[in-house]
N, C-alpha and C positions, 0 to 999 in steps of 0.2 A: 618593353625595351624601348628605351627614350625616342618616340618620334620615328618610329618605322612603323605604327601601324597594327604591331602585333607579328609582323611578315619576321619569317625564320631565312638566316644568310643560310644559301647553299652552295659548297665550292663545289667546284670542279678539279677534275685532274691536272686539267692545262692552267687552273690555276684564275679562273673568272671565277664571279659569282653570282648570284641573284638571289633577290629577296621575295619571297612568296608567302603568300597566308599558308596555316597549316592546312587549311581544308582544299587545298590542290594539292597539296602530299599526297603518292600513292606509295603503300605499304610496299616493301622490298622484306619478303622473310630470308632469314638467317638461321642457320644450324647453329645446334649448340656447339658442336667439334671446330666450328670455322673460327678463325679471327674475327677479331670486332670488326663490322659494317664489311666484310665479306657478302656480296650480297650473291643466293644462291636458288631466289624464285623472285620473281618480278611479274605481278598480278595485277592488271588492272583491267577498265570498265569498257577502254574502247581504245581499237587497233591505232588511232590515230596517236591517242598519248601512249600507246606501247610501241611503238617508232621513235619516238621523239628522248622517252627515258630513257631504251635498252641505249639508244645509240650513246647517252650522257654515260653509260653506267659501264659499257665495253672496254678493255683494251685488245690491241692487237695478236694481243697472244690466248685470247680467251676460247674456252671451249661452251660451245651454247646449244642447248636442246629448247627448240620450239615445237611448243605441243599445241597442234592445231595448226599448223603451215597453212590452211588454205591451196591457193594455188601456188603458192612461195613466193611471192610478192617481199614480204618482209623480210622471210628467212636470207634473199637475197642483198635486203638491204643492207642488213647485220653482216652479212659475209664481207660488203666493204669496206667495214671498220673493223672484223677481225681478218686481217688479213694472213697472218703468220698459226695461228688457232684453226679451231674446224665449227663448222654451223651444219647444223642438223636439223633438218625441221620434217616435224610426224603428224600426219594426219588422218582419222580415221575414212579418211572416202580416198579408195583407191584411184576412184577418176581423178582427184582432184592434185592426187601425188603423180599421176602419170600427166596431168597437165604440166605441173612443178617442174618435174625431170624433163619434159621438150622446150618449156620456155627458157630455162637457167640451168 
């Protein structure tokens, strides 16, 4: 694509965009029952870029299941941006869900 590099435009909902090589793509899968680019699992390699996409990928009416909350740190951060929706976040270490539930 003439003179960007190879970098894929990526819009936003609000309507920005940004240009990135593909290999900072992280896979978003999709069910086959969903609409196109429905996205319905959001997988990636480190906490840091899974803050940064869910928040690109949320609207306010969204319902979210996070698997592996930790101490809910994130699942908190998501509940910002969904505000009108529910966040859910599950964790296998009871301690770490009963820290969750004191701090948030």
């Amino acid at each position: 694509a003439g003179g960007d590099g190879g970098r894929l435009k990526i819009e936003y909902r609000d309507g920005s965009s940004y240009r990135c090589r593909p290999a900072r793509l992280i896979r978003v899968y999709t069910s086959p029952e969903s609409p196109p680019a429905t996205p319905v699992v959001l997988a990636t390699d480190h906490t840091d870029r899974y803050r940064q996409l869910a928040k690109t990928q949320l609207s306010p009416t969204d319902a979210v299941l996070e698997i592996g909350s930790d101490l809910g740190l994130t699942t908190a951060l998501l509940s910002e941006t969904v505000q009108q929706g529910r966040v859910l976040g599950i964790d296998k270490s009871a301690k770490s869900v009963e820290t969750a539930r004191a701090s948030f």
